[in-house]
One Martini backbone bead per residue (centre of mass of N, CA, C, O) as a GRO file, in nm:
protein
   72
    1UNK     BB    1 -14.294  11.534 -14.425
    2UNK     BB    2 -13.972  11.608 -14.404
    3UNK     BB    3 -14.031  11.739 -14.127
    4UNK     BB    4 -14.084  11.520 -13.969
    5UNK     BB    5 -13.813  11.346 -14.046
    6UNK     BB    6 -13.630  11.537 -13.910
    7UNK     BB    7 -13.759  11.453 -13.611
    8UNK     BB    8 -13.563  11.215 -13.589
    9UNK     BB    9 -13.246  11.283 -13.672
   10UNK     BB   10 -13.055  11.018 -13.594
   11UNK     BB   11 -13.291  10.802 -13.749
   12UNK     BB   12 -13.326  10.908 -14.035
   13UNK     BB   13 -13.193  10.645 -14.173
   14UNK     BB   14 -13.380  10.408 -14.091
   15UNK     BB   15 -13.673  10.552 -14.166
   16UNK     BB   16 -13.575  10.600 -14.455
   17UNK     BB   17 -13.544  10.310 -14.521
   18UNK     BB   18 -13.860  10.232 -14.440
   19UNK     BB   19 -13.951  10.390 -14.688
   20UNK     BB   20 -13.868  10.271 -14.902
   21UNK     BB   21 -13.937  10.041 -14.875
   22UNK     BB   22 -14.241  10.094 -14.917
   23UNK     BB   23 -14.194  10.186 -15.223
   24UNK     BB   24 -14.130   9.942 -15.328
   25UNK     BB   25 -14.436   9.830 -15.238
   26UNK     BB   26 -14.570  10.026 -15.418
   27UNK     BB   27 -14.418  10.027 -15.695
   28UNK     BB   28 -14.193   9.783 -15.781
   29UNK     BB   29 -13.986   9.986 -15.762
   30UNK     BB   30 -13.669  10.174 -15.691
   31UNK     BB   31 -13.703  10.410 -15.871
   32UNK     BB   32 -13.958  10.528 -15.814
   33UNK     BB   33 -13.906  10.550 -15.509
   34UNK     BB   34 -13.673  10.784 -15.594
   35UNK     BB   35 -13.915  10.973 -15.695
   36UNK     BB   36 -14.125  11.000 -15.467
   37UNK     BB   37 -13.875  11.042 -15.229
   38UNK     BB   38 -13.702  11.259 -15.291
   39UNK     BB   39 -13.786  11.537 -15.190
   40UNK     BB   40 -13.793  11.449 -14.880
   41UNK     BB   41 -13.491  11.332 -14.879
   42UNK     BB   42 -13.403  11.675 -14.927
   43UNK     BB   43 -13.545  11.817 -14.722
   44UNK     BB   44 -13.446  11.646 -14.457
   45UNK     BB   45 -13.160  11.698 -14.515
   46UNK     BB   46 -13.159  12.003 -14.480
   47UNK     BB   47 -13.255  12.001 -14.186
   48UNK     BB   48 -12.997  11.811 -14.116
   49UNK     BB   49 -12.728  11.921 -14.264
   50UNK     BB   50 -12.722  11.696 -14.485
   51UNK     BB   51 -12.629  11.576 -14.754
   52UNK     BB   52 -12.857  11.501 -15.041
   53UNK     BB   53 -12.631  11.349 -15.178
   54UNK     BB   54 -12.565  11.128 -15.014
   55UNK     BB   55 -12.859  11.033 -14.905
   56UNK     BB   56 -12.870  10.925 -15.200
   57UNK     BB   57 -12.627  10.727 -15.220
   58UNK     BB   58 -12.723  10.568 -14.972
   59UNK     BB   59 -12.994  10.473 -15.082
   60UNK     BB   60 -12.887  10.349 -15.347
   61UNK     BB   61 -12.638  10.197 -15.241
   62UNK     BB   62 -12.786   9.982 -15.056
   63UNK     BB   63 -12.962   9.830 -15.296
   64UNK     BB   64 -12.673   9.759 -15.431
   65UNK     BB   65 -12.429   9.588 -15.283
   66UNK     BB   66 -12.439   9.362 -15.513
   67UNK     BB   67 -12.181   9.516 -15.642
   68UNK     BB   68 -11.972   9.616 -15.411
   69UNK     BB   69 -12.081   9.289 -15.279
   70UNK     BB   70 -12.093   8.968 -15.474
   71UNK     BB   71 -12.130   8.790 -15.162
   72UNK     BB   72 -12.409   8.958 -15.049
   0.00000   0.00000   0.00000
């Protein structure tokens, strides 16, 4: 499945948070989406050359914004 998103190239942000909010619908919890389908997005960003752990923090902290900005 990994190998599918990265067939998406530069869309897999868009895809990748689209999936997020999936599992976050599947699961009721955010962590545990970020546990479901951290391989896919491991596998994934190493096929487009993308640092994992970026589009790790990238993905976890799209969802946590009112941390970054209180009045967001």
């Amino acid at each position: 499945m990994g190998l599918a998103f990265a067939a998406t190239g530069i869309f897999y942000p868009m895809s990748g948070t689209l999936l997020g909010w999936l599992g976050v619908a599947l699961t009721a919890s955010d962590t545990a989406s970020n546990v479901l389908f951290g391989g896919l997005q491991r596998v994934t960003s190493e096929q487009l050359g993308i640092s994992p752990v970026l589009m790790a923090f990238v993905r976890v902290c799209s969802r946590r914004r009112c941390v970054i900005q209180p009045t967001g």
